[in-house]
N, C-alpha and C positions, 0 to 999 in steps of 0.2 A: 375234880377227878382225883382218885389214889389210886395207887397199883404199889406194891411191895417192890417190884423193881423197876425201874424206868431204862430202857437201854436205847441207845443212840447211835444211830448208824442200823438201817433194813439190808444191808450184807449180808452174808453166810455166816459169818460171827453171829452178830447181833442177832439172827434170825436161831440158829441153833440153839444158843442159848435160850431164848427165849421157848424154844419147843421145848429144851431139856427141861427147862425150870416148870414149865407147863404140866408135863405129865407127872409132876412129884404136886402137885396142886397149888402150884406159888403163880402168883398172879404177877402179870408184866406190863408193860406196852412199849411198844416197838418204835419211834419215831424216824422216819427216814425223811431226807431232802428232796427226794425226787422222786419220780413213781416209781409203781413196780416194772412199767416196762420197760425205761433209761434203764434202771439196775439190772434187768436180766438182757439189754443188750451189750454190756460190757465184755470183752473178751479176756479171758481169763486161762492160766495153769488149769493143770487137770492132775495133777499126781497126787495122790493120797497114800498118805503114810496108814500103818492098818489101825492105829491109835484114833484116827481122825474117821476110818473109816469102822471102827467098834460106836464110837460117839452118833452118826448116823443110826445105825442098827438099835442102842438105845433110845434113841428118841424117837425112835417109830419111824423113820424116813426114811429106810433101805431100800425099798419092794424095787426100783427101777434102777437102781448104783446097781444090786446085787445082779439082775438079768441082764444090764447093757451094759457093765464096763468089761475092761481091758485088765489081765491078771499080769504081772509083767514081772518077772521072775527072776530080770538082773538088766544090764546097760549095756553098751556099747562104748568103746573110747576108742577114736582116730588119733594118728599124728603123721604128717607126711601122708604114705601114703598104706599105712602099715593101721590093724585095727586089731582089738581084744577085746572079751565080755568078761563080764565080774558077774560072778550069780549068786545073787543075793538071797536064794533059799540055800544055796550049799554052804555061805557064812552063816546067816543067820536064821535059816528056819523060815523066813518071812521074805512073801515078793510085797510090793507096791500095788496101787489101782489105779487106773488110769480114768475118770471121767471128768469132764469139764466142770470145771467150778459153775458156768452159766446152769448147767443141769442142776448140779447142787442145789443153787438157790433156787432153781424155780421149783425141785421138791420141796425145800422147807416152806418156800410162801405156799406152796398149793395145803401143806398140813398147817400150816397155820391160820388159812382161812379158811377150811374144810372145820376147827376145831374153834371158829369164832375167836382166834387170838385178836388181841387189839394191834391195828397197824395204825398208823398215822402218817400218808405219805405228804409232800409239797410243805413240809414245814421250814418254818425260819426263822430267824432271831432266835436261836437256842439258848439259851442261859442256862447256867447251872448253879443252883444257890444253897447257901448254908451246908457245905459237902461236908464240914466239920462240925457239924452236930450230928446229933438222932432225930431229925427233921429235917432233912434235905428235902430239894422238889425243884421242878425242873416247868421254866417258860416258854414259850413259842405261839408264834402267830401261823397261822394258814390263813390264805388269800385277806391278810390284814388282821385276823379275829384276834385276837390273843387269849391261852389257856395256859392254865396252872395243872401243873401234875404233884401231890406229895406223896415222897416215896418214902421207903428205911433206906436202901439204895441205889446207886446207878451206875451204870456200867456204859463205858465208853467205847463202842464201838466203832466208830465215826471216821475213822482214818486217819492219814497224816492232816489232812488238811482241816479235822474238825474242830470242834470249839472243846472239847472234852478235853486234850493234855495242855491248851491252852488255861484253861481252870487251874490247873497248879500252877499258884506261882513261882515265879522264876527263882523267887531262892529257895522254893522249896525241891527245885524241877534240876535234872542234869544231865543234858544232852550229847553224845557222842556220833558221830557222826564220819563215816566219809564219801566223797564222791569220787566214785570212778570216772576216768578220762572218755566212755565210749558209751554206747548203746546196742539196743536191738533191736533191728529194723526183722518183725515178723508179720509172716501170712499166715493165712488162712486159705484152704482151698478144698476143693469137693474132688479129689484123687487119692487114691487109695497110700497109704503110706509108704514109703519105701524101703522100711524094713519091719517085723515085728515089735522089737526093740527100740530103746530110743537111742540115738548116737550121736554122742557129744564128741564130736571133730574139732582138733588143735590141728592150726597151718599155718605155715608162712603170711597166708592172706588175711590172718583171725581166726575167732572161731566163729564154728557153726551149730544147731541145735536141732534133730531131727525128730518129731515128736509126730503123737498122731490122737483125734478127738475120736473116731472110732473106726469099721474097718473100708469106710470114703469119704471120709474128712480129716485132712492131715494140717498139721502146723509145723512153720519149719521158720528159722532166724536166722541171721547173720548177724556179726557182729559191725558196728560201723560208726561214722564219726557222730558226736554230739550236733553238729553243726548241718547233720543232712535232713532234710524229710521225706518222707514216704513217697511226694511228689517226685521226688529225685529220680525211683525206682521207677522204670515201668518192671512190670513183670515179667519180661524176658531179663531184663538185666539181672532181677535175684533171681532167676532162675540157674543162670550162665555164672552168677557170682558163684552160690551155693555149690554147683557141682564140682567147682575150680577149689571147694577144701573141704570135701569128703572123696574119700577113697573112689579112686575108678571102679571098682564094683559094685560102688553103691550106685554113684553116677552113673553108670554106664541103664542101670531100671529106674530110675528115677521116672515117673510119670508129671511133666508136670500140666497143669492148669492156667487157667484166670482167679484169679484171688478174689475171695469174696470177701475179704480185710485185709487190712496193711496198715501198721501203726510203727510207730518207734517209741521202744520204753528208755530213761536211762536207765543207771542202774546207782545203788544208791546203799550201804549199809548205817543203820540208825538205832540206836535205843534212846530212850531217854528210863529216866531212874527217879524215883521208882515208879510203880503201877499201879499205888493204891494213893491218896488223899483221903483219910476219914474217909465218908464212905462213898468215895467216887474211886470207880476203880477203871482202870485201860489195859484193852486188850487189843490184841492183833496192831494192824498200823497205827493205832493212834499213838503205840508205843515202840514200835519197830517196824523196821524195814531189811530185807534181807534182798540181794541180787539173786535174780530167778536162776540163778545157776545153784542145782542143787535141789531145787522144787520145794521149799522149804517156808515161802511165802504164807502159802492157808494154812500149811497144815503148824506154824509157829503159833497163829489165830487160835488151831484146836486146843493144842496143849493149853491156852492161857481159859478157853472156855471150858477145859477140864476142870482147872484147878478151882476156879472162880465157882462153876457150876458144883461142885461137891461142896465149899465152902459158904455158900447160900444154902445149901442143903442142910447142912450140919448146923447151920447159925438159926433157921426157921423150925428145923424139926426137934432140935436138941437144944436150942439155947445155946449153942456152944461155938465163941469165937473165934477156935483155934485155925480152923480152915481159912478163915478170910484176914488173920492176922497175920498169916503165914503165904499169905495170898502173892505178892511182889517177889520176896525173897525166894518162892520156890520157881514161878513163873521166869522171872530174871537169871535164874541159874539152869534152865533150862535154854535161853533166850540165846545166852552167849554161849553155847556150842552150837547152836544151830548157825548164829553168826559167822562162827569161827569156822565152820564147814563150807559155810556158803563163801566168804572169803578166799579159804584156801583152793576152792575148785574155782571161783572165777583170777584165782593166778595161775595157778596150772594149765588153764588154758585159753588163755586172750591173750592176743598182743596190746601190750603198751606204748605209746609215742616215744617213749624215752629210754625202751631199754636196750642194752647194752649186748654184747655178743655174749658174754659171761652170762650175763640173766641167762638169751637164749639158750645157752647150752647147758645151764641148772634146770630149766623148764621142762628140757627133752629127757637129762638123767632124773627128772620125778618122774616122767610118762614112763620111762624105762624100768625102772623102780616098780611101779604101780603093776607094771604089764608082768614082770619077775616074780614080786613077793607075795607069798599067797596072805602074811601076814595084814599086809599094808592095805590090800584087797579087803581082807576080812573089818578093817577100820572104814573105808569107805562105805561097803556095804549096810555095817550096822550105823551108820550117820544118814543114810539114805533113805534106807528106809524106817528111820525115826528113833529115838533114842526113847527108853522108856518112861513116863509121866513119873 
């Protein structure tokens, strides 16, 4: 078999891209580890920067984002017992959209086999070979068989866990990395949200995360030790947790339910450097990881399926390699502010095991600050809602 590009990992990355590159007539094939229905039971963010959500609309996969989601026009912030909004069209022009990443993917699979894309799902033993020549090509077995793919390139979309930033070797590879002390014990539940908004609450007790998938299915976190599970929880306890660090007026309408999920994520910020090898390239988590404070997770995926995606464009129609030589460096330099945003908001509002009364009280004078300065405000907002490609 050949296809022009080979991508790995059937995600919302890997799958996007593979539609973009489709309707520009560049041929793909998609490999994924598990089926399609494991991947669309993953529970997933839902906030979409408008960059990520222009990327949808070009590649033909809006019709359902644009009729069900959620237009959300700025945030919420708690602390104690005290709350403000930042509104992110009176900074910048631009709200955010709110639809589940699970929706996401199931439009792009539904266009990509409505369009006969090639998928290849229950594959294994991925290899990837020769990534520094102009003959790379890509191995895998299903149920034992083993096939050969040669591509011009490939694109890694595959996650932290895949075989793709494995393929760089280690001295060519450079990993940064930190782990946060806590996690996020969240549900899932069929009750209507408890506010329009989403409302990221700082408390003595941690924080909390009040979000919603549309207008009778809400998602809501807490924050909590690395060492619990979800078993720990029944769902009266986060329920009783939750209202104990958002505002009594929030709590006070809170609707809650039976969860029809509960997991615990940790949280985790990662790059490694760079994103291209000759011509194996990484994108979304195979190259980074960002703590979902900030919602910055998919839509870090879009920016790098932007860049890559014009870059294959420009290298197939034009002969020209400046997109995809430029590929890492511009990707990565978008990479670490999104980092650097998603860091700074998961210390402004979590508790740490180790800090100190000083912390606390620099923690409270940023929430003060934030709540004061319309400047400060206006920096939040345009990190929020996405910084431009």
């Amino acid at each position: 078999m050949r296809a022009q590009v080979v991508i790995i990992g059937g995600g919302p990355s890997g799958l996007l891209l593979s539609q973009l590159l489709h309707k520009k007539g560049i041929d793909t094939v998609v490999l994924e580890r598990k089926t399609r229905d494991y991947v669309l039971s993953r529970i997933r963010a839902g906030i979409l920067e408008t960059g990520f959500v222009e990327l949808m609309r070009e590649a033909g996969v809006s019709e359902r984002m644009d009729a069900e989601c959620f237009i959300h026009d700025g945030t919420l912030i708690s602390y104690d017992n005290e709350m403000f909004g930042i509104n992110f069209v009176e900074h910048t022009g631009t709200p955010v959209v709110v639809y589940g990443q699970t929706e996401v993917t199931r439009d792009l699979y539904d266009a990509r086999e409505k369009m006969d894309g090639k998928l290849v799902f229950n594959v294994e033993d991925v290899e990837i070979h020769d990534a520094q020549t102009d003959s790379p090509y890509v191995t895998y077995s299903v149920a034992g068989e083993e096939s050969r793919i040669d591509c011009d390139f490939v694109a890694g979309c595959d996650g932290f866990h895949g075989v793709s930033r494995q393929a760089i070797p280690l001295d060519i590879r450079r990993e940064y990395e930190k782990v946060y002390p806590f996690g996020w014990l969240g549900i899932l539940s069929e009750t209507p949200p408890v506010n329009d908004e989403l409302i990221y609450a700082s408390s003595d007790r941690g924080f909390a995360l009040c979000s919603m998938r549309n207008a009778n299915l809400s998602r809501y976190y807490i924050q909590c030790s690395l060492s619990d599970s979800p078993d720990d929880w029944s769902d009266q306890m986060f329920w009783d947790e939750l209202k104990r660090r958002i505002p009594e007026s929030q709590a006070d309408k809170l609707i809650t339910g039976p969860s029809i999920e509960k997991s615990i994520a940790p949280l985790r910020s990662f790059v490694t450097e760079p994103m291209r090898w000759g011509r194996l390239f990484l994108c979304g988590d195979a190259a980074h990881i960002v703590p979902p404070t900030g919602a910055k997770g998919l839509n870090t995926a879009a920016s790098d399926i932007y860049y890559l995606y014009h870059g294959l464009v420009q290298f197939f129609e034009d002969n020209d390699t400046a997109g995809i030589d430029s590929y890492s460096h511009k990707a990565l330099a978008r990479i670490w502010k999104a980092e650097r945003f998603s860091w700074w908001m998961t210390n402004l509002l979590h508790r740490y095991p180790e800090q100190t009364e000083f912390d606390l009280k620099m923690q409270r004078a940023d929430l003060e600050f934030l709540r004061e300065n319309k400047t400060a405000q206006s920096v939040l907002a345009q990190n929020y809602v996405g910084l431009p490609y």
